[in-house]
C-alpha positions in Angstrom: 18.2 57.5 20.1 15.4 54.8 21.7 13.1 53.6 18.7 10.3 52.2 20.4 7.8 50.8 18.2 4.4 50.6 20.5 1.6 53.1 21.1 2.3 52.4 25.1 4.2 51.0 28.1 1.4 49.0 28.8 2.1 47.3 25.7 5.6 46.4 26.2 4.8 44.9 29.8 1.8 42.9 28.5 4.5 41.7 26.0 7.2 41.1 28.1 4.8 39.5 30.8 3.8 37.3 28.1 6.9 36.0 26.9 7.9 35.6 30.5 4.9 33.0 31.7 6.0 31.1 28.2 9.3 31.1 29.0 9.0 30.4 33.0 6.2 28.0 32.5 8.2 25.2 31.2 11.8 25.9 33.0 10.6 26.2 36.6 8.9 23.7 39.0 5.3 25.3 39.8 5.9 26.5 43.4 8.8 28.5 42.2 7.1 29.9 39.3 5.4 32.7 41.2 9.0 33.9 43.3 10.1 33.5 39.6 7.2 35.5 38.5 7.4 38.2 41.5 11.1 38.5 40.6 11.0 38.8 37.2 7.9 41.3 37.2 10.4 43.7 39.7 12.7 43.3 37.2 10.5 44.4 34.0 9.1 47.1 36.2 12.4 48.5 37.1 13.4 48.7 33.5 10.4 49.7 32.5 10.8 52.8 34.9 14.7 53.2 33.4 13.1 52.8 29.7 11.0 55.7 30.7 13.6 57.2 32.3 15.5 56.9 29.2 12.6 58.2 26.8 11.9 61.5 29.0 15.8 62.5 28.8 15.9 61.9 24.8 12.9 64.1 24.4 13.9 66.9 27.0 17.7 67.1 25.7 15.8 66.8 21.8 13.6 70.1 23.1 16.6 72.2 24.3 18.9 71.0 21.2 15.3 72.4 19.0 15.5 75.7 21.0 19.2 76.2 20.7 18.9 75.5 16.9 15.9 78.4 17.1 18.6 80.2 18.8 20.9 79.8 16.3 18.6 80.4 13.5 17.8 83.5 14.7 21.0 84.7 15.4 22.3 83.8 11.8 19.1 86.0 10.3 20.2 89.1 12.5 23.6 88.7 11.6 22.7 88.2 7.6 20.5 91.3 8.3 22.8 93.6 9.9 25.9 92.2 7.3 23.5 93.4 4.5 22.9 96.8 6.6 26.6 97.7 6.6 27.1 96.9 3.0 24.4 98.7 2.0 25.4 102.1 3.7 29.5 100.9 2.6 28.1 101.0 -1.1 26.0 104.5 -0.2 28.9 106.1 1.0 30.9 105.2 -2.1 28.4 105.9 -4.1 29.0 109.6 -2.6 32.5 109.4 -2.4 32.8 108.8 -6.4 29.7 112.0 -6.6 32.6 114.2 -4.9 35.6 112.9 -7.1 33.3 113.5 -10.5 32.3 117.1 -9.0 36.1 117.9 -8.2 37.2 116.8 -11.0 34.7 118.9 -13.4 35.3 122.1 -10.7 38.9 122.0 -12.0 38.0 121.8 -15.6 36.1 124.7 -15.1 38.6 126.7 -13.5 41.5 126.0 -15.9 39.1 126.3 -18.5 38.1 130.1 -17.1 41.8 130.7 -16.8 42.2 129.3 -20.6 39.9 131.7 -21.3 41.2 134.3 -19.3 44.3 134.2 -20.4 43.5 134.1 -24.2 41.7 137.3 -23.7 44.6 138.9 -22.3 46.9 137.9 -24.7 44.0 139.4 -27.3 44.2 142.6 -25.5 47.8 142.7 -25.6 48.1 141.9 -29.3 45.3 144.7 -30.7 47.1 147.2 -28.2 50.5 146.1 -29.5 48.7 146.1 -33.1 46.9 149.9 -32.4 50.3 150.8 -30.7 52.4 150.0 -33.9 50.0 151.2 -36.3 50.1 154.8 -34.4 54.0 154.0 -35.0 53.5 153.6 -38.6 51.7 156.6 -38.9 53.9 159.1 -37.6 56.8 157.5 -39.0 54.9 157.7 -42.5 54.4 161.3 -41.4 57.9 161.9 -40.6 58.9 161.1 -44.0 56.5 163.3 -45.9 58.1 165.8 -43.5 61.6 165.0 -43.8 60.9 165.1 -47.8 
């Protein structure tokens, strides 16, 4: 990451330029302070250019790293969406699943219940046919005796 700390370029070479003719001013003989100068400007322009360079790179790799995050971003809140989706119809069809097990269940209860009932009747049936049975018994047995006396 390049933290650059002026509005413009043109402020870092007016900078650079200045501390240049400071420095050059006192460590060269005049006639070779403008080679000096020429060379040094070439210099500061060519890493002015790389600096640039530098600066458009960082902020083009910084725009596709943003849009891969959107990417990303979005691709998480589909996914959290269609998770939520499948556990919603999961806990529907369990929902049903339990509503047929309750039904079942209570069918059965009414059919033994029926057959309970069924049954008992039967066995009523049975026991005041026995009982009419045996009291027709009793009678001609009673009549029998009065007979046989």
């Amino acid at each position: 990451i390049i933290k650059v700390y002026f509005q413009t370029f043109d402020e870092i070479i007016i900078l650079i330029r200045a501390r240049c003719r400071t420095c050059s001013s006192h460590l060269f003989p005049s006639f070779f302070n403008s080679t000096h100068q020429d060379i040094h400007r070439k210099r500061m322009e060519k890493d002015l250019t790389e600096l640039q360079t530098l600066i458009e790179a960082h902020f083009e790799q910084r725009k596709k790293e943003e849009e891969e995050l959107i990417g990303l971003k979005d691709r998480i809140e589909r996914r959290r969406s269609e998770r939520a989706e499948q556990q919603r119809v999961r806990a529907e069809k369990e929902r049903d699943r339990q509503t047929r097990i309750v039904e079942e269940r209570q069918r059965k209860e009414d059919e033994e219940a029926k057959k309970r009932a069924d049954d008992e009747a039967k066995k009523k049936k049975v026991l005041s046919n026995m009982g009419a049975n045996f009291g027709g018994f009793l009678a001609k047995v009673s009549k029998l005796e009065v007979f046989m006396k």
